[in-house]
Structures are given as structure tokens and as C-alpha cells.
N, C-alpha and C positions, 0 to 999 in steps of 0.2 A: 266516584273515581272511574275514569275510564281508560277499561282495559282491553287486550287485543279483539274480547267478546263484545262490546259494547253496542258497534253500531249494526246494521244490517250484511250479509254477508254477499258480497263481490260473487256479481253475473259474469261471465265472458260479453257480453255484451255493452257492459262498463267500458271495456276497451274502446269502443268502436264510439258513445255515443260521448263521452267526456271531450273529446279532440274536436270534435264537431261543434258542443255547445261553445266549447272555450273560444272557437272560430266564431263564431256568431255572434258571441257578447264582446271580441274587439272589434270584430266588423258593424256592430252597432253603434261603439261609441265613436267608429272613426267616422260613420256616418256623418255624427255631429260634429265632430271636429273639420270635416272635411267641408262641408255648409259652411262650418264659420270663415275657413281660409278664402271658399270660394267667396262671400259677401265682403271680405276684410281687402280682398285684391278687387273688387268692384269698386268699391269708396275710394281704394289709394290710386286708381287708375283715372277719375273721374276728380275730385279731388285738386285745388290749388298745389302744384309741385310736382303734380303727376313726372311728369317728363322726369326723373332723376328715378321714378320706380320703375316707371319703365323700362330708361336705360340701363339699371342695374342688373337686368337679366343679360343684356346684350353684353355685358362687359366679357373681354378673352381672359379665361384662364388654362393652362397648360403645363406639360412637363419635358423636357428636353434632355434626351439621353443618350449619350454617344451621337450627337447630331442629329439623332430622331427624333423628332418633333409632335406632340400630342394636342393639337389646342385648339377649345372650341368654346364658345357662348358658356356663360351660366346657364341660360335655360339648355342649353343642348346637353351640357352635362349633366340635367335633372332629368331631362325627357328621353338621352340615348344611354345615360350609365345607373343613375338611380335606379328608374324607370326597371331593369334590370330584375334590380331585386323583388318590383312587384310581378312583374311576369314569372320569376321564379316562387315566388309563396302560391304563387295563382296553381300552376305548374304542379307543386309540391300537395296541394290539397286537393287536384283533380285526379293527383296517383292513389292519393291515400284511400276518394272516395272510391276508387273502381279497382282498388286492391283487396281494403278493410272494412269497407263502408258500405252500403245499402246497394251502391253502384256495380258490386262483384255479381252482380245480378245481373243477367246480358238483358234480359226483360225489363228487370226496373230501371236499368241504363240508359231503355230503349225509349222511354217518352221525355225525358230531357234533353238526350242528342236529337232526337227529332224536332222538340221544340227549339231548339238552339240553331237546329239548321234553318226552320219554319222561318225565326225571329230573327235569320241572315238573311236569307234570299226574297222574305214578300216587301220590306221596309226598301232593301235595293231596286226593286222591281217596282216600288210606289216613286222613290226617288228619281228613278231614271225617266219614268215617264211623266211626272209632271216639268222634267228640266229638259229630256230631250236630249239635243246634240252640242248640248251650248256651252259654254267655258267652265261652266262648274261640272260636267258631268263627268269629270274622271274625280270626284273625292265623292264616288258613290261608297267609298267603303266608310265613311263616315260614320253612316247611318245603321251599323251592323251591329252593335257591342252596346252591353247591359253594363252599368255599373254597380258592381258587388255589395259597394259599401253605401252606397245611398238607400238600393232594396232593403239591404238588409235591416238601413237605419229607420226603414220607412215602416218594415214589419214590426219593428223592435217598439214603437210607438203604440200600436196597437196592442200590444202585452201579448200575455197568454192566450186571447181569444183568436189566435191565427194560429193550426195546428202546423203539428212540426212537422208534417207532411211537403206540405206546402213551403217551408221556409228549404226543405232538402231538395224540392223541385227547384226555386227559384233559383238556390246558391248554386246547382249544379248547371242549370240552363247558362247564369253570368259566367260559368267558370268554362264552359264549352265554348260557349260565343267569343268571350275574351281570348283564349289559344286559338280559334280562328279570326280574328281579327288580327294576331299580331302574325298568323302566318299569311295572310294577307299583306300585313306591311313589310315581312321580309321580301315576298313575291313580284309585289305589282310597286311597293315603290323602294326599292333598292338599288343600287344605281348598275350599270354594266358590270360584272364579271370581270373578279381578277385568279386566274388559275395558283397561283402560288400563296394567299392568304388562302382561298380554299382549302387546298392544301394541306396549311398548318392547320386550320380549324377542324377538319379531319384525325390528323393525328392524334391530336389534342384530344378529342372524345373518346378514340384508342386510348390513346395513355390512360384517361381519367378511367373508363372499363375496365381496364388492365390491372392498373394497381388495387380497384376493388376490388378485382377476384382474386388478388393477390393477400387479401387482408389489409391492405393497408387502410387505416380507421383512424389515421387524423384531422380532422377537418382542417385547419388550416392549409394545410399541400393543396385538398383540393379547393378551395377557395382563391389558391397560385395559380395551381394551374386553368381553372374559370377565367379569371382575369387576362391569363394570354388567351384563351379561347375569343373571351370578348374581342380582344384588338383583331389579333385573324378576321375575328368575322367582319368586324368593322371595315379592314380593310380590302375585304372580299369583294365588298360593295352590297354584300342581305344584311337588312338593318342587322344591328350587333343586339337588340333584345329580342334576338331568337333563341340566343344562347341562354338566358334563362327558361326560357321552356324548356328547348333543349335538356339542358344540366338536373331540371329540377324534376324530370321524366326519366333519367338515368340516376337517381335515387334511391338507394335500397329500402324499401321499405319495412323487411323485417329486422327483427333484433338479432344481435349475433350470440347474446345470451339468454336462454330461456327463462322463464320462471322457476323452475322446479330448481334448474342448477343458480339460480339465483338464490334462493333457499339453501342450499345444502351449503355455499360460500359463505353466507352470513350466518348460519348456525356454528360452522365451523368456528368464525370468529368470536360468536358471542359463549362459546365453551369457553373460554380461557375466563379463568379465576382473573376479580377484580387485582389488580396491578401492574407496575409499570411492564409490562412486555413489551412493549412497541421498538425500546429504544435499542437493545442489545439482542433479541431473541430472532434470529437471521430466520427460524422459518414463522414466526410469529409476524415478525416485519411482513412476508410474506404474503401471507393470510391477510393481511390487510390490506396491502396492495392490492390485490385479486379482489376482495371486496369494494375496495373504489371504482376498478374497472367493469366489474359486473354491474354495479346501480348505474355505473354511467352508459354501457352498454344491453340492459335491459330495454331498453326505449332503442328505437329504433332509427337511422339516424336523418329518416324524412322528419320524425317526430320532434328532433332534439333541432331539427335547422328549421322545423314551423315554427315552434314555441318559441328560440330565441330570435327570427328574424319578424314573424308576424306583427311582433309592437313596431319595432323600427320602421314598418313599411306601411302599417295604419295611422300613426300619429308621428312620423316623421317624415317620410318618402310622399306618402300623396298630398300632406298638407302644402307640402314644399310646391309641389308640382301646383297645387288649386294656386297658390300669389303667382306663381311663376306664368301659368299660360292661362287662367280666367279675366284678366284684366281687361275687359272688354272697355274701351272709352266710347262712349255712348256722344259725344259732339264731333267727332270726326268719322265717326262709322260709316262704309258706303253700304249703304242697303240695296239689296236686292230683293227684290218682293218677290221673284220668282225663285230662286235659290232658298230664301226665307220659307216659303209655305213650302215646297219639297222637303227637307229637310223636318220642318213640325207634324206635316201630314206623315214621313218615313216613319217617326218614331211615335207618335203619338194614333195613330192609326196602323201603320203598315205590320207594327211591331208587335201586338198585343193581337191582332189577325190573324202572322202567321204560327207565332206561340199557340194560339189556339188548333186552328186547322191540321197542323202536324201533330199536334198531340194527339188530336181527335184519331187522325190517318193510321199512328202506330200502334195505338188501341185498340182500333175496329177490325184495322189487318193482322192483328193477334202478333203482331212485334213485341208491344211492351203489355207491359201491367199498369194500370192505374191502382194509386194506393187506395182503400177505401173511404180511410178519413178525406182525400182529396177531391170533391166532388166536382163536377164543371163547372160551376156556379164561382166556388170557389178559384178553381184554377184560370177561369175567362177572367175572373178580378183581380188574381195575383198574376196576370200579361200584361194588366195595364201599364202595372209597375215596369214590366220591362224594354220603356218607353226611356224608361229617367235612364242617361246613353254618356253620363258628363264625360268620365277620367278616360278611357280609350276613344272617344269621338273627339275629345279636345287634341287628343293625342295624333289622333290620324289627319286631323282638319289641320293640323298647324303640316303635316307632310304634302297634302295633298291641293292645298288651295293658296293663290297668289296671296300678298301679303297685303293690298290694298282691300281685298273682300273681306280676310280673315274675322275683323271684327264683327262682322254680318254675318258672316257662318257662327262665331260661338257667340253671339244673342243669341242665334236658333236655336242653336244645342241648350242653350239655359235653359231657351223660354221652351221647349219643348219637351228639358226632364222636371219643369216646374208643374206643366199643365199634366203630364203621366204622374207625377207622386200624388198630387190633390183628386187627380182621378181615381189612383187606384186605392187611397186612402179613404175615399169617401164608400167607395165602392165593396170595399173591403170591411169597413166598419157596419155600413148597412147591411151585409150579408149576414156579419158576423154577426150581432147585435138581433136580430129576427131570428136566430137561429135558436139563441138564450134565451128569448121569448116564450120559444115552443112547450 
């Protein structure tokens, strides 16, 4: 029989490492889910009938309100309103790691921002200089951003034998690179400045501030008032999925009920003698009340909108996104062979160089700490991985390049987080695997 003594007795460090692993085994299987959308939108794009998949992104849908007019593409409303919600789960786990997680560390913070910076600026600097001055060189930001859920799916493959060191540098490096990647595409591709949507977008983040120092603890309001934030900024002219970084950075991260008083609410209730109390006994009714709100407000409410949004945005929001903008049709594609090798050499070289080089940098100049289980060996093996670039480079390549190249830019990105997974897979394996040996 198991009773409240049964299992092992609860670390403080439970808190910190359960939210982490739960992040890791959805970000694992979205991996694979995500693979298959992206293969399943290659076949239907290439494919007898394509033309009818394709155009079903293009189709306008909108909404019309008092003669205001909201109306854009399916894909546009996957890639500028979905799209949202993943920048906010990304957002909402980059607060949690450097509030509650390993990351409140300014040391141990300090070789994955560095790596994150390394793994933006040397992949641009390979990109730029093999393309030079020429038509594609303004969607160098392409080539900047690690995909989450690919790494993750690619560690997840290798099991146990990749320490968790490693899986907290990588997921931290994808989640810095990602928040600089999309403040990149609020910056450099946004369109002109309009003072009165700024404006409101402004308020709007007041307000949302406001009423949580106010207490007010419904999600729903602030998920209203997100939504007008969204349009402000949209019509600002800084892409509108800044607002979920934004939003998911101004998160409270802790609880507004402790544990202890969480305890003392539910002892209170479980004192009452089996019977019906609930229905007539006004302070009884009470007590129970209080006790719904305290389990619901023990958790914290980054925690309560990770764990409900995180499925939604792994096996729903990016699958969506993989049909919507991987369709690359491979008989009409204009290739460019010099955009082509920029673009594979960026990620496939430039990117696993600079991961390394800056980590090396904040190391040796006593910025950060490297963890011990983390050895170089190991960590030059897991930068390979952070080559594989799919869901934010498909993202910025569709902002950033004419629509006649397009199909030739995301080959590249394919073919270039296809040759980073098998490299860092192999590489990863063989390290791993000699080490068991020993």
C-alpha cells in the first residue's frame, strides 16, 4: 500500500529539475513530429496536385470590425499570429531558466550567452562573405538561429549516453539565439514606424504590469489584453511576434502561494469530519474555496502557461508551420549555387565554430564556468548540432528573400540542418560510445 511515506523524500531541487526534464521529453517528441510535417509538406509540394497545397496557404482569411479590417494569408496568420505563441513558450523558459534554473547563475549563464552570441555573429560573418554584396545579402539574418526542437530530438535519440549538462547548454544556447533572432526580425525587417500603434503597444504593457501588481491573477484578461498588444504592434510596423517575447519576459515567475501556507489551507480542509459540509456550511464552503485557489496558485503562473501552452506549440503551432512554409518544389526551384553554399557553409561550419570559440573565450576570461560533466570534446560535438537552423531560418528566409529564390534558400536550410544532425549524431555517438569503453 502506498502511503504519504512510501516514495523518496522531495529535494528543493525537484522544483527546478522536473519543468526542465518535462520541457525536454516534449521538445523531443516534437522533434519527431516536426520531421514528419516537414517530409509530409515536401511530398505534397512535389507531388501531382501540388498547386491546390500550395495555394491553400495563400488563401485570405480575416476579420472585420466596425469597418476595421484584419486580413492576411493562412500562412501569414501561422508565421505572424501562431508563430506568437512559440516565441512566448521560448520567452517563458528563458525566464524560468535564469530565474529558477541553473541559468540564475551569472557564470553558468555566461557560456551559453556567449555561445549564443558566437553561434549569431561567426555563421553571419561566413555568410556575408562568401555572398558579398549581391541580392541575397540582406537575409544574413537567416543563418543566426538554432532549432529547439530538432536538437533536442536529435539528443533524445542518443538516450541517456548525452549528459544532462550538455542538453541544458544546448537548450539554453537555442533559446538565446531564438530571442535574438526574433529581435532581429522586429528591428531590421519591420517596416517604417507608426507613432500611435507604438503608442498603444506601450500602454498595453503598462496596463498588463499594472494590474499584476495589482493582483489581478486571471489569465484570461491577460491573454485580452496580449491580443490588443499583438495588433498595436503589428500595426506599429515591429513584426507583432515581439510581443510574445515581450509578454512571456514580463511573467511572474514566482507563486503567489507558498508551500507551507499551501499546507496549512489543506489541513484546515481535510480536519472536517467525513460529511456533507460543502453544501450548507458558509465557512466550510470556504475553506474549500481557498483550497482550490491555493493548488491552483501554488505553481507559478510562468509554470501554469508553460505546461498548458507548451503541447499546443510543440505538436500543434510548429507542425502547422513545418506544411505551411517547408514546401519546397524541387522542378521549379531557381538555384543559386552561390546563395546555396553561403547559406550551408553559415550553418554547417560557421555555426558550430562560433559555439565553440566563445564558449572557449568566456571560459578562459573567467566569465563563465564550464560544467565538469561538459567536456570540450563533448561540447565541439553538441555545436555541430547547432547547425540544424530549420523553424526560425524558414521563418526569417520567407521575411527576408524575393519569392522567386525562396525555394533555393529553404533547400539550403534543409540540406544544411540535414548534414549538422548526421554530423553531430555521429559525432556525438562516437564520443559518447569510447567513453563507455573506458
Amino acid at each position: 500500500m502506498n502511503g504519504p511515506q512510501s516514495g523518496l523524500p522531495r529535494e528543493p531541487v525537484n522544483w527546478l529539475t522536473r519543468p526542465f526534464l518535462r520541457f525536454l521529453r516534449i521538445e523531443a517528441t516534437a522533434g519527431i513530429i516536426l520531421l514528419g510535417s516537414t517530409l509530409l509538406a515536401l511530398v505534397l509540394a512535389n507531388a501531382p496536385g501540388s498547386a491546390s497545397f500550395l495555394a491553400f496557404w495563400d488563401l485570405q482569411a480575416g476579420i472585420n470590425v466596425g469597418g476595421v479590417e484584419v486580413s492576411r494569408s493562412i500562412k501569414h496568420w501561422i508565421n505572424d499570429g501562431l508563430m506568437t505563441f512559440f516565441f512566448f513558450v521560448i520567452s517563458l523558459e528563458l525566464k524560468r531558466e535564469v530565474v529558477l534554473g541553473e541559468l540564475r547563475h551569472p557564470r553558468m549563464a555566461a557560456v551559453p550567452i556567449a555561445a549564443a552570441v558566437g553561434g549569431m555573429i561567426v555563421p553571419v560573418a561566413v555568410f556575408l562573405l562568401i555572398v558579398g554584396t549581391g541580392s541575397g545579402a540582406s537575409g544574413w539574418g537567416t543563418v543566426m538561429s538554432t532549432d529547439t526542437a530538432f536538437v533536442i530530438g536529435c539528443l533524445a535519440a542518443l538516450g541517456s549516453r548525452v549528459p544532462i549538462s550538455l542538453r541544458l547548454f544546448l537548450l539554453s544556447l537555442a533559446i538565446f539565439d531564438d530571442v535574438g533572432a526574433i529581435l532581429v526580425v522586429a528591428i531590421v525587417f519591420g517596416e517604417s514606424l507608426n507613432v500611435m500603434p507604438l503608442g498603444a503597444t506601450a500602454l498595453g504593457l503598462v496596463l498588463v504590469a499594472a494590474i499584476a501588481r495589482a493582483g489581478v491573477r486571471v489569465i484570461p484578461v491577460y491573454f485580452a489584453l496580449g491580443g490588443g498588444i499583438w495588433l498595436a504592434l503589428d500595426a506599429s510596423g515591429i513584426h507583432a511576434t515581439l510581443a510574445g517575447v515581450i509578454l512571456g519576459l514580463m511573467t511572474p515567475a514566482r507563486s503567489w502561494v507558498s508551500d507551507s501556507r499551501l499546507h496549512a489551507i489543506l489541513d484546515r480542509v481535510t480536519a472536517y469530519p467525513p460529511g456533507d459540509h460543502w453544501t450548507g456550511d458558509m465557512a466550510a464552503r470556504g475553506d474549500l474555496y481557498q483550497a482550490g485557489v491555493a493548488t491552483r496558485e501554488v505553481l507559478s503562473p510562468l509554470e501554469r502557461l508553460e505546461m498548458a501552452l507548451h503541447p499546443w506549440v510543440a505538436f500543434v503551432i510548429l507542425p502547422l508551420f513545418a506544411l505551411a512554409n517547408a514546401g519546397v518544389t524541387f522542378a521549379r526551384a531557381d538555384f543559386d549555387p552561390v546563395l546555396t553554399t553561403a547559406i550551408i557553409a553559415a550553418f554547417v561550419i560557421g555555426k558550430p565554430c562560433g559555439v565553440f570559440l566563445f564558449s572557449l573565450l568566456a571560459v578562459k576570461s573567467g566569465w563563465g564556468i564550464r560544467p565538469p560533466s561538459l567536456s570540450w570534446s563533448l561540447l565541439a560535438a553538441g555545436g555541430l548540432l547547432t547547425g540544424v537552423g530549420f523553424t526560425i531560418a524558414l521563418f526569417m528566409a520567407d521575411l527576408a528573400f524575393d519569392a522567386h529564390i525562396l525555394d533555393s534558400v529553404k533547400f539550403s536550410i534543409l540540406s544544411a540542418s540535414v548534414i549538422s544532425a548526421l554530423l553531430g549524431l555521429i559525432t556525438l555517438a562516437w564520443i559518447t560510445s569510447s567513453r563507455s569503453r573506458r
